[in-house]
C-alpha positions in Angstrom: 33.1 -14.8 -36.8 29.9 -13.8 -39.2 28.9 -10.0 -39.1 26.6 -9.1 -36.7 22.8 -8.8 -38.5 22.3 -5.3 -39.7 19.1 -2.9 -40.9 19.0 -0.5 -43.3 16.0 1.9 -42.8 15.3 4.8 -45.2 12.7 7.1 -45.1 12.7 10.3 -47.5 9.7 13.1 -47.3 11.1 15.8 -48.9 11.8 15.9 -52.5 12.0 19.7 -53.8 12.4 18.6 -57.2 8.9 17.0 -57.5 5.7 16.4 -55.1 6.3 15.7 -51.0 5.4 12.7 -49.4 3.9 12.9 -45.6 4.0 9.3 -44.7 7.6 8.2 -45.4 9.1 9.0 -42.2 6.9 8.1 -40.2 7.0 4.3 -42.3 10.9 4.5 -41.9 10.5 5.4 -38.0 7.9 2.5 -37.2 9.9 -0.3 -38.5 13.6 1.3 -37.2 11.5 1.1 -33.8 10.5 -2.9 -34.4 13.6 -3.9 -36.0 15.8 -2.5 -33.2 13.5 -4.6 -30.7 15.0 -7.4 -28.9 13.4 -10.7 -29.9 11.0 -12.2 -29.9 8.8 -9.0 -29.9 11.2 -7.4 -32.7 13.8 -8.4 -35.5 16.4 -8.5 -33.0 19.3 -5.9 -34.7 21.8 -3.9 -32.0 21.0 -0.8 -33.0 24.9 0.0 -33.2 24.0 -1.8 -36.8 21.4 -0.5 -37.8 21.3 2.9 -39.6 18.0 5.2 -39.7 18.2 7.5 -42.4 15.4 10.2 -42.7 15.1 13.2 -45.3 14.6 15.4 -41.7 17.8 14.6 -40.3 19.5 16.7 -43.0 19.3 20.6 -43.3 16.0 21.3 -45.7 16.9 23.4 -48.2 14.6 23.9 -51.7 17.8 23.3 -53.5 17.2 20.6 -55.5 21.3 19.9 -55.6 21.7 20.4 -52.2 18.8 17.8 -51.2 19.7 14.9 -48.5 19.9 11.9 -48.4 21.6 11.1 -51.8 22.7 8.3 -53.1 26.3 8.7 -50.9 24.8 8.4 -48.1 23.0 5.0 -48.8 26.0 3.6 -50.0 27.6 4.2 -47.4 26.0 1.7 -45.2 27.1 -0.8 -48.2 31.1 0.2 -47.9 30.6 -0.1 -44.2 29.5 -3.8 -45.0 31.7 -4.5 -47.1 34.7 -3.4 -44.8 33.6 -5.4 -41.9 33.3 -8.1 -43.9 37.2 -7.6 -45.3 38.5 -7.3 -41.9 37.0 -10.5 -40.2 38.5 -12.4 -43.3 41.6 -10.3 -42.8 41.7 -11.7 -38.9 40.9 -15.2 -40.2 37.1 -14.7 -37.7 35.6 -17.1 -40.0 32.7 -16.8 -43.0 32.7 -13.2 -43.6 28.4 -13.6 -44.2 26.1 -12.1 -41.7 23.7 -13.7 -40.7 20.8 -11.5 -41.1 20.2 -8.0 -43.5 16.9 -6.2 -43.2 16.5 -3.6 -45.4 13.2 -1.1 -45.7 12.6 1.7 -47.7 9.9 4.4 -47.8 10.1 7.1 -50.5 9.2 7.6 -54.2 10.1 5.5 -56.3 9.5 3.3 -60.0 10.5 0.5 -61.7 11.9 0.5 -65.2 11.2 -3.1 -65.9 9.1 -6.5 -64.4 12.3 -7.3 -62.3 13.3 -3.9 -61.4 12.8 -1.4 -58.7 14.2 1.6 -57.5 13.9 4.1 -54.9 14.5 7.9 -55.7 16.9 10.0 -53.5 16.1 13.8 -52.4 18.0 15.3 -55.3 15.7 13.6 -57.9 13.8 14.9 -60.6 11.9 13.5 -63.3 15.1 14.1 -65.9 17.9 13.6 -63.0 16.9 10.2 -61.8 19.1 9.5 -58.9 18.4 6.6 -57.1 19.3 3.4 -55.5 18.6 -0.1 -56.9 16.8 -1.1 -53.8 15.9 -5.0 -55.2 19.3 -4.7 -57.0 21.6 -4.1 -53.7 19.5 -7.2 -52.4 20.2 -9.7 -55.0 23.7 -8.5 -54.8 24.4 -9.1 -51.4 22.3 -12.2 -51.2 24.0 -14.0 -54.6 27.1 -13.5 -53.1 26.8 -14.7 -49.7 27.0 -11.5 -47.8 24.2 -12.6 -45.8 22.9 -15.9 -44.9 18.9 -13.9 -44.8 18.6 -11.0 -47.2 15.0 -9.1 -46.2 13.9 -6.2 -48.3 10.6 -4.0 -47.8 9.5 -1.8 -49.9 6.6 1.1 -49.9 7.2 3.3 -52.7 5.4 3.5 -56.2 6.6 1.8 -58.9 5.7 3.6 -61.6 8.1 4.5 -65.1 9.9 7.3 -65.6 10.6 7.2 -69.4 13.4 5.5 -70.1 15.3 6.1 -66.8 17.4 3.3 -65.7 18.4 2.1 -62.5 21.9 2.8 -60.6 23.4 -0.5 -60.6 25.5 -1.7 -57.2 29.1 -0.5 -57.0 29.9 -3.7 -55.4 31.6 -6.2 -57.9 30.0 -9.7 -57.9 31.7 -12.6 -56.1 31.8 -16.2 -56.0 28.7 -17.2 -53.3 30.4 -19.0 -50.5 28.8 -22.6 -49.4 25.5 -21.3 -47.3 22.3 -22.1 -46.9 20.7 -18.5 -48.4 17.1 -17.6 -48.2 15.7 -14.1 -49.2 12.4 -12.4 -48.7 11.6 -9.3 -51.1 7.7 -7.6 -50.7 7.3 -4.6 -52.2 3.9 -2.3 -51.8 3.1 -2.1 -55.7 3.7 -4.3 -58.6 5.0 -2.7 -61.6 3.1 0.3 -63.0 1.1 0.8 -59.5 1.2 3.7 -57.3 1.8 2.7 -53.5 -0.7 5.0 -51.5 -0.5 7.1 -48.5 -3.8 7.6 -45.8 -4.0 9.2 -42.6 -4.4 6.5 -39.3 -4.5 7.6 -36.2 -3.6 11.4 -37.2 -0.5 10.2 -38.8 0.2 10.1 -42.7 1.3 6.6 -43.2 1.7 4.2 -46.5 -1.0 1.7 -46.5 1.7 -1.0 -47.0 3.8 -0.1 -43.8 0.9 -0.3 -41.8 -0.4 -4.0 -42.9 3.5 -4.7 -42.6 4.1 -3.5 -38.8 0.7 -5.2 -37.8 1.6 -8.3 -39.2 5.0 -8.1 -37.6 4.1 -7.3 -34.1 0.7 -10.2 -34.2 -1.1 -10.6 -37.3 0.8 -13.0 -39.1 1.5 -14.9 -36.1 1.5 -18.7 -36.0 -0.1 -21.0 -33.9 3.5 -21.3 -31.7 3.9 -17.3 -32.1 6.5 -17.7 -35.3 6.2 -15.5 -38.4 6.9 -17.2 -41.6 7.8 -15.6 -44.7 4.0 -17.5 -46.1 2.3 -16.5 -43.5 3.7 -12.7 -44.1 2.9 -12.6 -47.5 -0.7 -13.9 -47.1 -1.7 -11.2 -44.4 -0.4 -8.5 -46.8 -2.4 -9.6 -49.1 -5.6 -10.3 -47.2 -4.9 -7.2 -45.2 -3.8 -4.3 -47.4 -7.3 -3.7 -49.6 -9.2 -3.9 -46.3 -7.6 -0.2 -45.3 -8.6 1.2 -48.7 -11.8 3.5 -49.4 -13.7 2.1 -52.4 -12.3 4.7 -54.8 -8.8 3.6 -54.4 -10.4 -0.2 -54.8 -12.3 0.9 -57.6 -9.1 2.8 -59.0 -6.6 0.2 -61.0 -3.5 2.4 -60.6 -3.9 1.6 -57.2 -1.4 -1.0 -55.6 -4.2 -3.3 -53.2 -1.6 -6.0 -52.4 2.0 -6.3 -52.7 4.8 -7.8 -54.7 6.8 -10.8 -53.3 9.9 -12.6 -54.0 10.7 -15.8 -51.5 13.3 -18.1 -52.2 12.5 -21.2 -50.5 8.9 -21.1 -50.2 8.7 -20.1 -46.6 11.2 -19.9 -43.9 11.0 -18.3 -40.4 11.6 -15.0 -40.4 10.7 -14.6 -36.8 10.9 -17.3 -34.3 8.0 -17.9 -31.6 8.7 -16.9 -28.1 10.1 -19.5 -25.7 7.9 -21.5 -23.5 7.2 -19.7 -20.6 8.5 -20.9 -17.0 6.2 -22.8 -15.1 6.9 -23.0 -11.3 7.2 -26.0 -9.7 6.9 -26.7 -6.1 8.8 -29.5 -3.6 6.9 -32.5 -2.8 8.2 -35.3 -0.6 5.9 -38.6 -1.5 6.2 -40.9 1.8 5.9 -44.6 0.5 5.1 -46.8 3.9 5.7 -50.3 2.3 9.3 -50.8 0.9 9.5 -52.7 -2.4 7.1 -50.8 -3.8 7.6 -49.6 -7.5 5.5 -46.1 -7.2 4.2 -43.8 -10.7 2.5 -40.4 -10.2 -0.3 -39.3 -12.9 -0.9 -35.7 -13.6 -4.6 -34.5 -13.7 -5.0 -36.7 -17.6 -4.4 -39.6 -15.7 -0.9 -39.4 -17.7 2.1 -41.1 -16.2 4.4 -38.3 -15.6 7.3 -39.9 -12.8 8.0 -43.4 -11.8 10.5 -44.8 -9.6 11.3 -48.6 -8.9 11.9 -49.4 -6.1 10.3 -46.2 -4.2 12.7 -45.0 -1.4 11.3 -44.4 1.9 10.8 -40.8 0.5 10.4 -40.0 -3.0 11.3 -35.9 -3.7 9.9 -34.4 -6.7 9.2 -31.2 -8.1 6.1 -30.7 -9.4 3.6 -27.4 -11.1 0.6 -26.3 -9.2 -2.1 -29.4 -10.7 -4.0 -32.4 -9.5 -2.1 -35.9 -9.4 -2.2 -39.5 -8.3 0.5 -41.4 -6.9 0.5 -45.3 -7.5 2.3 -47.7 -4.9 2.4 -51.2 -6.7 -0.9 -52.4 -7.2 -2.2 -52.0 -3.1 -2.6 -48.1 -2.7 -3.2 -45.1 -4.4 -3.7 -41.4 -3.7 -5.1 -38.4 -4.9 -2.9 -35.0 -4.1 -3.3 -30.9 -5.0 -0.3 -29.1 -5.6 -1.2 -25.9 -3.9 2.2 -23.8 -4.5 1.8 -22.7 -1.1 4.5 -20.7 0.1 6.5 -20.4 3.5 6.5 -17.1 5.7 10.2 -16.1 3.9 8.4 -16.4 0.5 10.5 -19.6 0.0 8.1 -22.9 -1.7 6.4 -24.9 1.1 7.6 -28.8 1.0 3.8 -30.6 0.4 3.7 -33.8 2.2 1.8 -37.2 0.8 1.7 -40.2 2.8 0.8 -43.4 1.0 0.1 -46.4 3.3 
């Protein structure tokens, strides 16, 4: 069968060998949080497979050598990927793709060309660039059919770093196996911007994050509750310039809407909720005259149940509402569905007599 969907969420703080970030964590943290969230509220991903990897979680040190996470522990997530996907072929389970890969990063970061962006691990500096191809390991996985979805966020800057280069994916390119593929890619800055950090709520977080998570959890929300991909990527960029102060507006270094790659156009990234339950309540229509063909009209006057011949007594179920109930063209009656209930707490069976 497919792999399961997955999330990778990064979020790296501390850097000894140039400046500390504040807000990174606490970027990586919210969206582990949402994507870990059974649907519809959330992206849906067991957390069994989905890997949280914070700068914090490793022991600090102002070693620039010793600083976690590096690139090994990224990649890791990758190889375990890639073996899952080996052993379902290996047991003949089906297409080896998944059907869904979420990926989010928060760190620094740059982008050594238009199409390029990178996000730098612990043990960078500006001369010892170590990093991971963040867009790269997406196009990777979505050209060859790893994943039906491939969904990438990213809030870090994406500045140049002379001419450092990007670590390209250890995984070899295959042949794309017959799919329907969609991918979604929004990073915080376009190239050359810096991606900023603020203070909401007493928390450092990246402005990008925060427009992200709200449009998530109700912002970008369709009229049926859905979340497109369109709808996404036009909050973001309605939304993030409203959280700036007027010097960061004013400033043109500053990133004051994202970056975005969707191939097709739009697709739902998160489905709406289902219809909620409503109730419905026994009602036992007592038709005098046999022969009769018999309709009942809801409160619109819209025909909603018809029967022809009517039996002697015509059970239906019913929600709480006003209705009529025709008998041929010689009697008619007006009704309430209460939703009255018996002493036990079961639904009351609601009488109507028509002569």
């Amino acid at each position: 069968m497919p792999l399961a969907d997955r999330a990778l969420v990064v979020g790296i703080n501390h850097y000894p060998g140039i400046s500390t970030l504040s807000g990174a964590e606490n970027d990586a943290q919210d969206f582990y949080e949402w994507v870990t969230t059974t649907k519809p509220a959330g992206g849906g991903v067991d957390p069994e497979n989905a890997l949280l990897i914070l700068s914090s979680k490793f022991p600090a040190t102002t070693s620039v050598d010793d600083a976690l996470p590096g690139k090994r522990e990224i990649e890791q997530f990758f190889t375990n990927v890639r073996n899952s996907a080996v052993a379902n072929n290996a047991a003949r389970l089906g297409n080896k793709s998944g059907k869904r890969l979420w990926m989010f990063f928060a760190g620094h970061g740059f982008a050594p060309s238009l199409d390029h962006s990178g996000v730098l691990m612990a043990n960078a500096t500006l001369d010892m660039v170590h990093n991971i191809a963040a867009r790269w390991w997406a196009d990777r996985l979505y050209e060859g059919g790893w994943f039906d979805d491939v969904l990438l966020f990213q809030d870090a800057c994406r500045s140049r770093i002379g001419d450092a280069d990007l670590t390209p994916p250890f995984l070899k390119r295959q042949a794309p196996i017959i799919q329907v593929r969609r991918r979604f890619y929004v990073f915080a800055a376009k190239e050359r911007e810096v991606a900023k950090e603020l203070t909401f709520n007493g928390r450092v977080r990246g402005v990008f994050t925060v427009t992200l998570m709200a449009g998530l959890r109700s912002g970008a929300l369709g009229e049926g509750g859905a979340v497109t991909t369109a709808r996404l990527a036009e909050y973001l960029h309605k939304n993030m310039r409203a959280l700036l102060p007027v010097a960061d507006l004013n400033n043109p270094e500053i990133a004051k809407e994202p970056g975005v790659l969707v191939d097709p156009p739009s697709f739902e990234i998160l489905e709406a909720p289902p219809a909620p339950r409503i109730p419905k309540f026994p009602v036992h229509i007592a038709v005098r005259r046999s022969g009769l063909d018999a309709r009942v009209l809801d409160g619109d006057l819209q025909p909603i149940a018809d029967i022809n011949p009517a039996p002697q007594v015509w059970a239906l179920n019913l929600p709480v509402g006003l209705y009529k109930v025709l008998a041929g063209g010689v009697a008619e009656v007006l009704f309430q569905v209460t939703g009255a209930l018996t002493a036990n707490g079961s639904p009351q069976v609601q009488a109507v007599n028509v002569a």
